[in-house]
Structures are given as structure tokens and as C-alpha cells.
C-alpha positions as CSV (number, residue, x, y, z in Angstrom):
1,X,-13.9,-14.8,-40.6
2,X,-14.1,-11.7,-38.1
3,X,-10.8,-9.0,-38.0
4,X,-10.7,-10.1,-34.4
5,X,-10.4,-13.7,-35.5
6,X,-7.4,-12.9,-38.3
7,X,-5.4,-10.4,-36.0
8,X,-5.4,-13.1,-33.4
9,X,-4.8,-16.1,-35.3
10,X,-2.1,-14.9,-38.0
11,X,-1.3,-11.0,-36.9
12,X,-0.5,-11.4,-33.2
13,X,2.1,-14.7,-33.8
14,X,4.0,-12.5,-36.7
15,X,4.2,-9.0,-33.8
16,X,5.6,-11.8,-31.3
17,X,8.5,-13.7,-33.2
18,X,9.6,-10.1,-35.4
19,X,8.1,-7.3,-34.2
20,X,10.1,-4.5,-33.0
21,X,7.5,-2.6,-30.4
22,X,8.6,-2.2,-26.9
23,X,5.2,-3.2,-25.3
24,X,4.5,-6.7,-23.7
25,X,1.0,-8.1,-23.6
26,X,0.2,-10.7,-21.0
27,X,-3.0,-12.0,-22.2
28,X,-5.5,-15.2,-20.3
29,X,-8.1,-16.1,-22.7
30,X,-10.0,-19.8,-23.0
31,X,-6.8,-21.5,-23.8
32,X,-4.4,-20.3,-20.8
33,X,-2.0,-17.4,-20.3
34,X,-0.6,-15.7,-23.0
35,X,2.4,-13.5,-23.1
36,X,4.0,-11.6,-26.0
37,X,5.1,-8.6,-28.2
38,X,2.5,-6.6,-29.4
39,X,2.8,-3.6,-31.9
40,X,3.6,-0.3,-30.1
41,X,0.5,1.5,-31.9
42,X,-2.1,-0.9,-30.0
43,X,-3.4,0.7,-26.7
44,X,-6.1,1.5,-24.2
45,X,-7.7,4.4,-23.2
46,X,-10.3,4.6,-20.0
47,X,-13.9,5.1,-20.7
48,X,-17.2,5.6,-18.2
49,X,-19.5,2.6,-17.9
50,X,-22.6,3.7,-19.1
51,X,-24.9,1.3,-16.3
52,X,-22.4,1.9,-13.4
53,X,-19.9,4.7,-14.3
54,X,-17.2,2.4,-13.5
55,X,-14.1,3.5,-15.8
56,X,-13.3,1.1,-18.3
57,X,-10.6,0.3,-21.5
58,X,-11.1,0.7,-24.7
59,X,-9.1,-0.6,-28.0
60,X,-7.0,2.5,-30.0
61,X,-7.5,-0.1,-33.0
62,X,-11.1,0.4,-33.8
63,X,-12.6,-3.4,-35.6
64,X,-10.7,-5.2,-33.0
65,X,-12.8,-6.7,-30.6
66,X,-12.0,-9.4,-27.3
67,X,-14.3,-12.0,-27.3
68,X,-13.4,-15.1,-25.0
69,X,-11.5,-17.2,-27.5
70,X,-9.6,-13.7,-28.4
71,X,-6.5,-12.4,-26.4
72,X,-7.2,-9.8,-23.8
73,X,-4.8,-8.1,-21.6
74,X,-3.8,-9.0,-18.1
75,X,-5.7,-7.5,-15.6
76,X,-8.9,-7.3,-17.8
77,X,-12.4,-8.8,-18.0
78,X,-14.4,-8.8,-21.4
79,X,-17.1,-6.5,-21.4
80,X,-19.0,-7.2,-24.4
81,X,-17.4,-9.6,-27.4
82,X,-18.3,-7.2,-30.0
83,X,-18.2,-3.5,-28.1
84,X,-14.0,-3.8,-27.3
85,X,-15.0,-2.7,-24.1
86,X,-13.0,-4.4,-20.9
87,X,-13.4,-3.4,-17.3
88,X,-9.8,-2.5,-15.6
89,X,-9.2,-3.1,-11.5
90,X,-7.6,-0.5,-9.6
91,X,-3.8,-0.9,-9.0
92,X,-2.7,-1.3,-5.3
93,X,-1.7,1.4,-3.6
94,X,1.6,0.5,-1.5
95,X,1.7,2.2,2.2
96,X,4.9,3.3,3.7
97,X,6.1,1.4,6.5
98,X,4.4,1.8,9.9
99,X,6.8,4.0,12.2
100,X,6.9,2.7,15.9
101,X,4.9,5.3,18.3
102,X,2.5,8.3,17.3
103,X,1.6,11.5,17.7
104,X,0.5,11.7,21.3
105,X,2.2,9.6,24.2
106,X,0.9,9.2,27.6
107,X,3.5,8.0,30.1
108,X,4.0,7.2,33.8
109,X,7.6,6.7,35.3
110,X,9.2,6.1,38.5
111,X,12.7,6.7,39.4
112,X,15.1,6.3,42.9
113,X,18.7,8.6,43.0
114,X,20.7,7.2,45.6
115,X,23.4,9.5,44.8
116,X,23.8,13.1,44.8
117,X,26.2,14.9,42.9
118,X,27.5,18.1,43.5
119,X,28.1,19.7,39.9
120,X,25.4,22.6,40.5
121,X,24.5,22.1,44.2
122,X,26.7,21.3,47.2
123,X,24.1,19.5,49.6
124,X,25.3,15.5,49.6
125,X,23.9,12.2,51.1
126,X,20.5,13.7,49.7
127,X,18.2,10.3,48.3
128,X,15.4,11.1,46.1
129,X,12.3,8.6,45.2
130,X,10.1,10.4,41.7
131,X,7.1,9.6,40.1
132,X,6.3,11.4,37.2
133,X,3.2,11.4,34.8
134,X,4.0,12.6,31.0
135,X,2.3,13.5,27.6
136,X,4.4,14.2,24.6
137,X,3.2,15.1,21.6
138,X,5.3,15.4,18.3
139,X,5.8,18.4,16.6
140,X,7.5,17.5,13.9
141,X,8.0,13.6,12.2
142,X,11.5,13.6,10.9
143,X,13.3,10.7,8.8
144,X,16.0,10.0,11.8
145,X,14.2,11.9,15.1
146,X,11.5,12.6,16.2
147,X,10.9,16.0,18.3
148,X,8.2,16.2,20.7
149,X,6.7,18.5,23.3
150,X,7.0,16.9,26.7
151,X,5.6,18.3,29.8
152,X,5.2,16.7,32.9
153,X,3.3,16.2,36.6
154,X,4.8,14.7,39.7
155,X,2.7,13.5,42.1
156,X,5.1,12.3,44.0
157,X,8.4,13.0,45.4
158,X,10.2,12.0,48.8
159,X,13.7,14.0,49.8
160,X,15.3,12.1,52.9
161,X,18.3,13.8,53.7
162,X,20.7,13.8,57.0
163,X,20.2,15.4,59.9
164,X,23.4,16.9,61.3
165,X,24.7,18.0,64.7
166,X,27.5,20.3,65.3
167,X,29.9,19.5,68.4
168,X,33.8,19.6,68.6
169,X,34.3,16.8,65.8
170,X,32.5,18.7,63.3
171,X,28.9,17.7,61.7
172,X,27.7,14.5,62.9
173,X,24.8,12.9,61.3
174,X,22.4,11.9,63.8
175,X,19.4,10.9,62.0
176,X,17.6,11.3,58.4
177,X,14.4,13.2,57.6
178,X,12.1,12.6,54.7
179,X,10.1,15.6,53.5
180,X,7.4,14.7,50.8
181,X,6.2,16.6,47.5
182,X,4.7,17.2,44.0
183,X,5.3,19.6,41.3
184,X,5.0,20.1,37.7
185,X,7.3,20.2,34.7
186,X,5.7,23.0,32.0
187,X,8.6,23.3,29.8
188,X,9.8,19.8,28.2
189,X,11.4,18.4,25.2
190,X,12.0,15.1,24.1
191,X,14.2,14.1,21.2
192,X,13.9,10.4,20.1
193,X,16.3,8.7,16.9
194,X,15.3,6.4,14.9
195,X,11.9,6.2,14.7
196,X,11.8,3.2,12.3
197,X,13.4,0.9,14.9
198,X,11.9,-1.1,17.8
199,X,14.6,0.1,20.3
200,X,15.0,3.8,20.0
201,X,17.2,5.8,22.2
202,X,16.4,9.3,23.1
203,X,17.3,12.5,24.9
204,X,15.5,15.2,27.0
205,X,15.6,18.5,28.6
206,X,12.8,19.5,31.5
207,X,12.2,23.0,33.5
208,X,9.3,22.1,36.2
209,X,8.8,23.9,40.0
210,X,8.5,21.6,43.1
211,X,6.7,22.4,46.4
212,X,7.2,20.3,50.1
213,X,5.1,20.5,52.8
214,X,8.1,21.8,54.9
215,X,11.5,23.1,54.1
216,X,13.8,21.1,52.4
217,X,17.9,20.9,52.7
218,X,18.5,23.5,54.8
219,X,16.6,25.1,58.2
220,X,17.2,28.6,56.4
221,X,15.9,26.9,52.7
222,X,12.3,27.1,51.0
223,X,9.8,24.9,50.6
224,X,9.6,26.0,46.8
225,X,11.9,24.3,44.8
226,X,13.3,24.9,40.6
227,X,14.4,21.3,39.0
228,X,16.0,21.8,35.8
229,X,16.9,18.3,34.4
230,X,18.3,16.7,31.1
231,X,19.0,12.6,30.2
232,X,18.9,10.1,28.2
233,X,17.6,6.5,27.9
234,X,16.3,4.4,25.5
235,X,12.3,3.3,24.0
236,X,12.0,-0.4,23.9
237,X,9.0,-1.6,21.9
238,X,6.8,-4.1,22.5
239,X,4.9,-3.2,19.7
240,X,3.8,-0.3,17.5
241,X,1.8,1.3,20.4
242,X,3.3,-0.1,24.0
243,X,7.0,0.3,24.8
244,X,9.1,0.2,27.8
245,X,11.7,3.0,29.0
246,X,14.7,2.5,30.8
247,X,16.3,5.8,31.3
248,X,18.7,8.1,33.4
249,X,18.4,11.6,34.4
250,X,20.5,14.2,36.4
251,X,17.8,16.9,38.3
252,X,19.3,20.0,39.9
253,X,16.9,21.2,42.8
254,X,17.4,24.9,43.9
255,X,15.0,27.7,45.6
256,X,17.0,30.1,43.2
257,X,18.0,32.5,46.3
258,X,14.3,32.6,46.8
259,X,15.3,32.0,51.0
260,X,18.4,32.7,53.1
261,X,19.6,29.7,52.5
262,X,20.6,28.1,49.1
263,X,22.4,24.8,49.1
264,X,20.3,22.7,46.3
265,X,21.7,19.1,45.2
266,X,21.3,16.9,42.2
267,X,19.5,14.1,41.9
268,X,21.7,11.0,39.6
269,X,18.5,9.1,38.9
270,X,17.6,6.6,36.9
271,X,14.1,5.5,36.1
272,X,11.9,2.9,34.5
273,X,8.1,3.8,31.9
274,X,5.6,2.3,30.4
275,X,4.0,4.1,27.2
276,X,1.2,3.9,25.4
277,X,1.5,5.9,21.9
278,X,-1.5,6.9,20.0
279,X,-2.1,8.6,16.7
280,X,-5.7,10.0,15.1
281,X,-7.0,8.4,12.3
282,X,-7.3,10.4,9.0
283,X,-11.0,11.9,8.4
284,X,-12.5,11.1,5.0
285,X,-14.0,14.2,3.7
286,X,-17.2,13.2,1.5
């Protein structure tokens, strides 16, 4: 009768009802699944296959040995019936969840203002159609925002304001003229919360320049333009890499004293995106 055979048959039982250790052996052998108390000095230490290198487990006890009538612990494969060699598997690995967006975005938007206030500039009735083209990327991942580096192109912008004539009642508006141009936005910065989340609202702050074929809110005014602008609005996924924006944005518009003539306005706009959202996949260095 083989140690093996004894410390299975008679040992193992009397470690199950009284034994004291605080290890649990869940065991499949020939017979079914077994599942116990086992003595706390019994364990396993990880050893090199000698054909394949593959790391295996051996007994700490020596003249025990696992043959397919003999219990074995979960998880493990006999090796050999007399060696007390058993072949682990590798324990999964569990992944954080998948955050909605990635580290590069590439955007297009278009937007229509039909109002202009007057909080930095003066000149009303001023109606504004955008389109702008934008690439974010992150610079830094945090647990409740996101802050990214936003700049911007606009290919396409139409001003139509009113066309006034002075008589005794004062400034009539005779007509409207619409004065087309493009620019770009350098200096961006997006802020979006709750990156975990499938709707995410966010906030932004833009400097860009703007140039018209033709002057622009005044006879006396520039055709180079500032635009400082700042908003909000909200990322609305459609899945980890698409989403939809639907945002709003006030945009001052000023030659900065650059002409005779200053008046600038500010564009109440609000705008709707489509983004697609891209991260690089992790090199694996040999």
C-alpha cells in the first residue's frame, strides 16, 4: 500500500472533520470534486519543466505523490503519478474598465448665432454661420476629467450684418451684407467630466485669429479679426469611439484697435459634432 494511497484514504478524511489548518483544498480526481481542510504544512512551490520550461508545482511533502485515483488540487493536471509534479494555468488577469474616448480626437462642427450680445462688443443684429475642424489630444487621464489640448481650423465663416443709412430719423437699416472667412484657433483647451460615462459634459476655452476677404463691422474696421471664445456642452456616446456633441459657445470678435474703427460683437452660438476618438495600441517589446 503506497504513502500516497494511506494519506488519501485515512489521513486526508481525519485533516477534514478535525483539523485546525486554515487552508482549503478543492481537489477533482476519478471520483468527482473534492473539497476540504488540509494541514497548513502541505504546499506547492513552482518548478521548470524540464521538456518545455513551462513552470510547474511541486509537493512540500516529499513521498506524496498524485496519481489519478489520488486528490490533486484545483486548477491542476497530474504530471507524472509517481514524480508529484502538476502543471498550474496562469490566473486571469482582470482589465480595468474601458473609459469612453482616447487619446487623440478628430472633430468637425458646425454652429449658427442668431444673436449677438453686447458683453464685450457693441455691434448688434450681427448673424454668424461657423464650421470648425478640431483635434484634441489628452494631456493628462484623470479619475473625474479629462484635460486635453484643443486647437482648431475654420474653414468657414459667414458674418451678414446690417447695412445702415443715416437721415433725420437716425440709422435706418437698408439692407444686409454677408462677408465670408476662415481662420484658425492655436491656443485651445478642453476639459471633459466623467470620463467613465456615456454622456459626458464638458467645457472649453479657445484663442484663434480670423481673416475676411473685405472689412467686417465697420467701413473704418479690419479685415483681421481676434475671437476669444469659452462654452460648454455635452459628449454623447454612441460607443467607445463615435459620439455626438451638442454644445454652446459665446465668441468675442475684435481687430484689437488694429484699424480706426473697433466695434467687435459676440457671437451666442450654439453648435452640433461628430467625433471619432482614437487611442495607440501598446507596443510589445521582445
Amino acid at each position: 500500500m503506497t504513502s500516497s494511497f494511506v494519506y488519501s484514504k485515512y489521513v486526508l478524511p481525519l485533516f477534514l472533520l478535525f483539523g485546525s489548518g486554515p487552508s482549503i483544498l478543492q481537489a477533482q480526481s476519478s471520483t468527482g470534486l473534492f473539497v476540504g481542510r488540509v494541514p497548513s504544512d502541505l504546499s506547492f512551490r513552482a518548478v521548470p519543466d524540464e521538456s518545455t520550461g513551462a513552470l510547474t508545482s511541486s509537493s512540500s511533502i516529499p513521498d506524496i505523490a498524485f496519481p489519478d485515483s489520488a486528490v490533486t488540487p484545483a486548477g491542476l493536471v497530474p504530471h507524472s503519478e509517481s514524480s508529484g509534479i502538476v502543471r498550474t494555468s496562469p490566473a486571469p488577469i482582470a482589465q480595468p474598465p474601458q473609459r469612453y474616448g482616447g487619446t487623440h480626437e478628430f472633430a468637425i462642427t458646425a454652429g449658427i448665432a442668431r444673436m449677438s450680445g453686447h458683453w464685450l462688443g457693441y455691434r448688434k443684429d450681427v448673424d454668424t454661420e461657423v464650421i470648425n475642424l478640431r483635434y484634441s489630444r489628452v494631456i493628462k487621464n484623470g479619475r473625474h476629467v479629462t484635460y486635453s489640448y484643443s486647437p482648431e481650423v475654420t474653414p468657414y465663416i459667414n458674418l451678414e450684418e446690417p447695412i445702415y443709412n443715416e437721415n433725420d430719423m437716425g440709422n435706418v437699416e437698408i439692407s444686409r451684407k454677408q462677408t465670408i472667412g476662415g481662420g484658425v484657433t492655436p491656443v485651445g483647451f478642453s476639459f471633459d467630466f466623467f470620463p467613465g460615462h456615456r454622456i459626458q459634459p464638458f467645457w472649453r476655452c479657445n484663442y484663434g485669429v480670423l481673416y475676411f476677404h473685405e472689412r467686417v463691422l465697420s467701413p473704418e474696421g479690419s479685415q483681421f479679426m481676434h475671437t476669444v471664445d469659452f462654452g460648454l456642452g455635452f459628449h454623447i456616446y454612441q460607443n467607445h469611439h463615435f459620439s455626438t456633441t451638442l454644445g454652446f459657445r459665446y465668441i468675442h470678435m475684435s481687430n484689437a484697435n488694429i484699424a480706426e474703427h473697433n466695434p467687435g460683437t459676440d457671437a451666442e452660438t450654439f453648435y452640433i459634432g461628430f467625433s471619432r476618438f482614437h487611442s495607440p495600441k501598446s507596443r510589445v517589446v521582445e
